[in-house]
C-alpha positions as a Python dict, from the first residue, in 0.01 Angstrom:
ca = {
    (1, 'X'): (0, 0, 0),
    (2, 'X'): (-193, -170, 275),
    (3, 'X'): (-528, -362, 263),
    (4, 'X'): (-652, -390, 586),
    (5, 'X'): (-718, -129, 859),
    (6, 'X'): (-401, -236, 1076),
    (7, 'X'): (-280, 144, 1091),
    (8, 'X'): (-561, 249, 1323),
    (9, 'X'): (-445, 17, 1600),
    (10, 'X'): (-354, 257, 1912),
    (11, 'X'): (-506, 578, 1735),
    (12, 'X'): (-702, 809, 1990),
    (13, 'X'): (-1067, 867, 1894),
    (14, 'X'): (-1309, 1103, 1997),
    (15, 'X'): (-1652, 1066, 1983),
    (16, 'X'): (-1974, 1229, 2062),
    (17, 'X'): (-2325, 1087, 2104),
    (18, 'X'): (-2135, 718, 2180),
    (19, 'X'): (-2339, 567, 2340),
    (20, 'X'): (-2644, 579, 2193),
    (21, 'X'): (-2812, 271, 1966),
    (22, 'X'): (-2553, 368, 1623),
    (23, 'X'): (-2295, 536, 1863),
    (24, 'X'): (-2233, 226, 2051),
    (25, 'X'): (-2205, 28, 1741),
    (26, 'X'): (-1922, 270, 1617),
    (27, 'X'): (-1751, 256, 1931),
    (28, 'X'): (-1762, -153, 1934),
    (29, 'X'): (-1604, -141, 1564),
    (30, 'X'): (-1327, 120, 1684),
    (31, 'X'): (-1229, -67, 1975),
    (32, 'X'): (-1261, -400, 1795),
    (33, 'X'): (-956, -231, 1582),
    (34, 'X'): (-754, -114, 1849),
    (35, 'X'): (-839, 233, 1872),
    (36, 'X'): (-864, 417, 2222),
    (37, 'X'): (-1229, 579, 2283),
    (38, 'X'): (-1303, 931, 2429),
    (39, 'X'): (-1690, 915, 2437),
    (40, 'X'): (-1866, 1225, 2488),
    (41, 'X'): (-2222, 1249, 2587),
    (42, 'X'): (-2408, 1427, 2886),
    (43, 'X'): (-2448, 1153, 3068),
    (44, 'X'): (-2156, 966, 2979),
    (45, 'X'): (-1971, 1019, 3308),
    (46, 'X'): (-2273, 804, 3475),
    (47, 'X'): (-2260, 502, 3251),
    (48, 'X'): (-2096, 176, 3277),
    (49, 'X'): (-2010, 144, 2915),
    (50, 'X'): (-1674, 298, 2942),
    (51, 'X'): (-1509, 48, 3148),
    (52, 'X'): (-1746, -240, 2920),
    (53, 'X'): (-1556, -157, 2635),
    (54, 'X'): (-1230, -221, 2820),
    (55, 'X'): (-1298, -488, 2922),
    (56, 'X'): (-1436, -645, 2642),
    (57, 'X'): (-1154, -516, 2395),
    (58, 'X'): (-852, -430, 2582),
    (59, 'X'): (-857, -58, 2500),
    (60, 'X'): (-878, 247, 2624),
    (61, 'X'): (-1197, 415, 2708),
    (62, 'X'): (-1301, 679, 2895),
    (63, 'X'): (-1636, 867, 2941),
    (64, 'X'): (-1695, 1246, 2979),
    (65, 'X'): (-2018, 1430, 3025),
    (66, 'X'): (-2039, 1719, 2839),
    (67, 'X'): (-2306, 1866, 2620),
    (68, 'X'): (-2141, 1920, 2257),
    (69, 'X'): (-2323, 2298, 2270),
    (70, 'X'): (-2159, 2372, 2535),
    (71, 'X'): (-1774, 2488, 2419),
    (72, 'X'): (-1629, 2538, 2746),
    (73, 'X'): (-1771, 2193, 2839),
    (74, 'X'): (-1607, 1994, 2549),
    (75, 'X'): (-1242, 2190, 2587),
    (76, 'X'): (-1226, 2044, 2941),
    (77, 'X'): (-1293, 1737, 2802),
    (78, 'X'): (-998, 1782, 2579),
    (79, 'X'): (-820, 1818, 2867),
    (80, 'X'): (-962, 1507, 3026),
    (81, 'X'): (-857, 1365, 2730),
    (82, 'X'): (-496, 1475, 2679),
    (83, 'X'): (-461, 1324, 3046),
    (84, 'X'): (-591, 1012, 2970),
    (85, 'X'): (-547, 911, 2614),
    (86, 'X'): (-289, 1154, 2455),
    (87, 'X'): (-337, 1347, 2130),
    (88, 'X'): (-668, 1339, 1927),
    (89, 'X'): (-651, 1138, 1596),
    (90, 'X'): (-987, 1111, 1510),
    (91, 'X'): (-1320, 1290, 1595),
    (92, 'X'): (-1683, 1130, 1515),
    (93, 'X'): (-1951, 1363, 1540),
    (94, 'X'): (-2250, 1128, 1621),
    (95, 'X'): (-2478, 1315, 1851),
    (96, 'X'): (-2775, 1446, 1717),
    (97, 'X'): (-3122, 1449, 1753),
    (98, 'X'): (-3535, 1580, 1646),
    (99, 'X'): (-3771, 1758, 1904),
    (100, 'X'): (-4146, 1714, 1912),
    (101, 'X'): (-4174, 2102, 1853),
    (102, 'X'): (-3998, 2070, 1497),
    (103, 'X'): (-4236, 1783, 1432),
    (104, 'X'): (-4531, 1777, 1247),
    (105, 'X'): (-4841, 1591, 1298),
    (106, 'X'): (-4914, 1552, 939),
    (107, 'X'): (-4716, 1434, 651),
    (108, 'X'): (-4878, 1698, 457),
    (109, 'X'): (-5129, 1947, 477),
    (110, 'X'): (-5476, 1919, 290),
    (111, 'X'): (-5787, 2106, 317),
    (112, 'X'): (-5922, 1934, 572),
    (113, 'X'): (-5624, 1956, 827),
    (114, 'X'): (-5588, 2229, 1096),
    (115, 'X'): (-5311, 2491, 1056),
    (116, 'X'): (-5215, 2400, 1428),
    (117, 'X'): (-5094, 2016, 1288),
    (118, 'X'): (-4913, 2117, 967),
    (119, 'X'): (-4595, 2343, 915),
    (120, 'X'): (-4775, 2616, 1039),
    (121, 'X'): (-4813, 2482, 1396),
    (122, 'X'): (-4457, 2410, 1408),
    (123, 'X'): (-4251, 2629, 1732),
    (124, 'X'): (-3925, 2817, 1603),
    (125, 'X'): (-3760, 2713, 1916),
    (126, 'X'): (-3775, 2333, 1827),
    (127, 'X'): (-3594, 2416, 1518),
    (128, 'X'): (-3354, 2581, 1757),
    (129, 'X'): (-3325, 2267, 1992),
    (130, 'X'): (-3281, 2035, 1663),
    (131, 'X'): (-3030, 2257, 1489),
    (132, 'X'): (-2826, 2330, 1798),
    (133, 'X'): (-2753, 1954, 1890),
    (134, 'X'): (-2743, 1842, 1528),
    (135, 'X'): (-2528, 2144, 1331),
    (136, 'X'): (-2389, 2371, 1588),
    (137, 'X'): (-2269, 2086, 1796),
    (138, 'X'): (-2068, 1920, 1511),
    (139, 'X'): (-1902, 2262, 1476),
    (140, 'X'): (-1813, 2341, 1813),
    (141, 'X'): (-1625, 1972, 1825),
    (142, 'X'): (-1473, 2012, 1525),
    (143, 'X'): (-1383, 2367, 1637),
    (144, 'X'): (-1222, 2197, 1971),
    (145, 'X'): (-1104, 1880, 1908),
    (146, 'X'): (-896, 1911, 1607),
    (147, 'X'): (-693, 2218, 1622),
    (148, 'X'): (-401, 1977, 1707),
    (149, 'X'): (-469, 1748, 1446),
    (150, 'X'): (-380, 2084, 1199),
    (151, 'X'): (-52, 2115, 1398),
    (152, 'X'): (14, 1763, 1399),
    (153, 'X'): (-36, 1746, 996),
    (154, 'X'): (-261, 1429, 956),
    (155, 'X'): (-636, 1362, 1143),
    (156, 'X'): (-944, 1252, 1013),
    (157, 'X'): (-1304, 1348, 1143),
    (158, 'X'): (-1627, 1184, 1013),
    (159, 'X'): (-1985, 1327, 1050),
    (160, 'X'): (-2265, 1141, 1136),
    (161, 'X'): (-2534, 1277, 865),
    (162, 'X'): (-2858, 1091, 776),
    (163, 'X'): (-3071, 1006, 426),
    (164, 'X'): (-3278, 1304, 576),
    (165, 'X'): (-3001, 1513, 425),
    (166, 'X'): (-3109, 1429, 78),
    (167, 'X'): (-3394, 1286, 91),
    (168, 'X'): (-3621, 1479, 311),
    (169, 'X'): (-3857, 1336, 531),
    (170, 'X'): (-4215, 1458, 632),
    (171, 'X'): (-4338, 1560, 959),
    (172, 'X'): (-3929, 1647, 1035),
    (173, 'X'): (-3839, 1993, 841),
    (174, 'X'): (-3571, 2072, 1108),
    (175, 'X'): (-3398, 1723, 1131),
    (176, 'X'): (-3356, 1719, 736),
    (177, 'X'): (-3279, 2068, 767),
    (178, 'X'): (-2985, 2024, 1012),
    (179, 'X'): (-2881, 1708, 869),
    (180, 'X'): (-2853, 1860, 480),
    (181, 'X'): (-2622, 2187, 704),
    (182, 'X'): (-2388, 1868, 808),
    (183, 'X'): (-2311, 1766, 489),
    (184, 'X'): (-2297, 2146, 340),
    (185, 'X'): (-2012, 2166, 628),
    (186, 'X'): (-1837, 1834, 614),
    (187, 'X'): (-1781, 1973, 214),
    (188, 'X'): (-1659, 2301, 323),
    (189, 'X'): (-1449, 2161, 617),
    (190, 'X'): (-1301, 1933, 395),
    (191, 'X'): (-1136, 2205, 131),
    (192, 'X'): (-1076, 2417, 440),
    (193, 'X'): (-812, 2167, 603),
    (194, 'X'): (-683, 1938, 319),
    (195, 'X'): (-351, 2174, 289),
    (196, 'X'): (-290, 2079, 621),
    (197, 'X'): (-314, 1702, 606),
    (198, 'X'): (-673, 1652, 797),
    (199, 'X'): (-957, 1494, 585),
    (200, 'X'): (-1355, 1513, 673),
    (201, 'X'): (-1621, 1290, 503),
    (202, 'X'): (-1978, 1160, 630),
    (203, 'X'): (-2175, 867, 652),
    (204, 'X'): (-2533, 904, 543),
    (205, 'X'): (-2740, 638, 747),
    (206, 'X'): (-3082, 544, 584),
    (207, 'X'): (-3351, 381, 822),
    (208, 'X'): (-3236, 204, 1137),
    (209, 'X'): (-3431, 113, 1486),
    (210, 'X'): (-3327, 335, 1718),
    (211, 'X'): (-3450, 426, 2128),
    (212, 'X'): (-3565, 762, 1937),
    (213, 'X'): (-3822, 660, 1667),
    (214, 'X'): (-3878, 261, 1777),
    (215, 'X'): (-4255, 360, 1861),
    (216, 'X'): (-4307, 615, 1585),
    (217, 'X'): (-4257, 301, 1339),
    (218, 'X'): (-4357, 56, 1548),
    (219, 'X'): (-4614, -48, 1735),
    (220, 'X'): (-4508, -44, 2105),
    (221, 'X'): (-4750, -356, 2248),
    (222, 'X'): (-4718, -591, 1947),
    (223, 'X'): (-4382, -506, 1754),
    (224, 'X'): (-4551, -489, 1409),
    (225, 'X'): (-4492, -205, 1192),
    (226, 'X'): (-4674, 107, 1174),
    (227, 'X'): (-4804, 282, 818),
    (228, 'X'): (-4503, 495, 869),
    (229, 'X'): (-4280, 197, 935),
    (230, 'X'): (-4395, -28, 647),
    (231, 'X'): (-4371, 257, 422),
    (232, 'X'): (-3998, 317, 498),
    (233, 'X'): (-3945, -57, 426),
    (234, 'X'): (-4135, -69, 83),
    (235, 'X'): (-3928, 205, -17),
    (236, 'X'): (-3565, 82, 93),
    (237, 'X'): (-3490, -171, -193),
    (238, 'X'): (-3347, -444, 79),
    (239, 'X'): (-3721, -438, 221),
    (240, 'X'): (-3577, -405, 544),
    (241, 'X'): (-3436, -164, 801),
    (242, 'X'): (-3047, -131, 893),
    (243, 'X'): (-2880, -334, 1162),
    (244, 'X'): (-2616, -50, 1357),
    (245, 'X'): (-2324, -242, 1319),
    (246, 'X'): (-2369, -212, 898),
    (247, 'X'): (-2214, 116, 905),
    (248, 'X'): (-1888, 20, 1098),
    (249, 'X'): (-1683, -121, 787),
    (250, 'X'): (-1806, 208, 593),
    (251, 'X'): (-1663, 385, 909),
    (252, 'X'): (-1362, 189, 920),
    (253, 'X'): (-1325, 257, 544),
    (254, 'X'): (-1333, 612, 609),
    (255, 'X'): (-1117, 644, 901),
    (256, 'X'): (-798, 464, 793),
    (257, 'X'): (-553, 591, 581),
    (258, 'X'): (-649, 280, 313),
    (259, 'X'): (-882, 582, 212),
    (260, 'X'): (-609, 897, 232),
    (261, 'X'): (-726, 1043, -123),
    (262, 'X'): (-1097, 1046, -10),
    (263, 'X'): (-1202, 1402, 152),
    (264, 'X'): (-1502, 1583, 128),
    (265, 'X'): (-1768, 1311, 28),
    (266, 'X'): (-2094, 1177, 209),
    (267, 'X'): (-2142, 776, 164),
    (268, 'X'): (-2508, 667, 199),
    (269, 'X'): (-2526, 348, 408),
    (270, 'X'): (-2922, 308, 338),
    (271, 'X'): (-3009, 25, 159),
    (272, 'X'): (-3002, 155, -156),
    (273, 'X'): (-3298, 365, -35),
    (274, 'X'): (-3136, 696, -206),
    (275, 'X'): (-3123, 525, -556),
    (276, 'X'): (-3491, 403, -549),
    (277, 'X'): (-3759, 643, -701),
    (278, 'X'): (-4007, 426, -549),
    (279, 'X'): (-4122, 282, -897),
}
């Protein structure tokens, strides 16, 4: 038995949403182990961070624009990657998002809100938006990218899923919503392919600074925390919000075969935020 993560040295990764805020974190870790980096994103084909990661590692790393709802768009980019990299080892489903239409402007409704800010005010096509990027693009990856891992007998994908999933938040019924349809799948994905050697878990991220909701917890001109923001901080036990590169060793964990006997679970990486009652 091995204790380290040696065996994913030269393992071919695929990943979606890389290069975002957590994405780019993940992708540092994987390359910082030797693994090769497909990173998928629609504007990946644009960005410098590719041929940064390199550089800075000695890997292999290649960027491909495609939108992960778009099917036809991600099985060229298995192509792309077949010609680049080789076979696909490992798929991380990171992108995601919210949309302002699934977003409410009040935590929760009283008698002396408008219909207009609450639930009620909320546009079905937001939800679409937000389920679509969150749930239906993890599907359509995992649909493409690891039909070869079931020939090949062995691959491992791991699904980006949030604290949202179990804990929902106000104002963001779709994000939770999509989120807590990620881990329902990862469960169901995992029975569905362990005869064949592939294993599926998540990581559950609690409450970390992204490009996305910066200004919705903090206050853009002087950096201090909004009530939102110091709220999510008195209730993560750690009294403080997650640095990106915290999840890589549960990532790591997850992706080597030091964890072969662990399928079908969803690790919180939160702070201890999910076992706080807020008492």
């Amino acid at each position: 038995m091995k204790y380290n993560f040696d065996d994913l040295k030269g393992r071919n990764c695929v990943i979606t949403g890389g290069f975002g805020i957590i994405g780019l974190a993940l992708c540092k870790g994987l390359a910082a182990s030797g693994v090769n980096l497909a990173v998928i994103s629609r504007k990946a084909g644009s960005s410098p961070k590719a041929k940064e990661l390199e550089d800075e590692f000695g890997i292999k790393c290649i960027g491909i624009s495609a939108a992960v709802t778009d099917k036809a768009a991600l099985e060229n980019a298995l192509e792309k990657v077949h010609e680049e990299l080789g076979q696909v080892d490992i798929l991380i489903n990171c992108a995601g998002g919210n949309a302002p239409e699934a977003t409410s402007k009040v935590e929760q409704i009283t008698s002396a809100d408008q219909l207009p800010d609450s639930f009620y005010g909320l546009d079905l096509s937001g939800f679409g938006k937000v389920f679509d990027i969150n749930f239906q693009g993890t599907v359509l990856a995992t649909m493409v990218f690891t039909r070869e891992m079931i020939e090949a007998g062995r691959g491992v994908v791991l699904n980006i899923s949030s604290m949202n999933s179990v804990r929902p938040l106000t104002k963001i019924p779709a994000y939770s919503a999509a989120k807590g349809a990620i881990n329902n799948f990862t469960q169901w994905f995992a029975v569905h392919v362990a005869p064949m050697g592939v294993r599926c878990n998540a990581i559950a991220p609690g409450f970390f600074l992204t490009d996305q909701n910066r200004f919705l917890l903090t206050d853009e001109a002087t950096g201090e925390l909004r009530p939102r923001g110091k709220k999510i901080v008195s209730n993560t036990p750690v009294h403080r919000f997650g640095e990106p590169e915290e999840i890589v060793g549960t990532m790591l964990y997850l992706l080597s075969d030091i964890s072969a006997f662990v399928t079908g679970v969803i690790i919180p990486v939160d702070g201890g935020y999910s076992a706080f009652g807020g008492v």
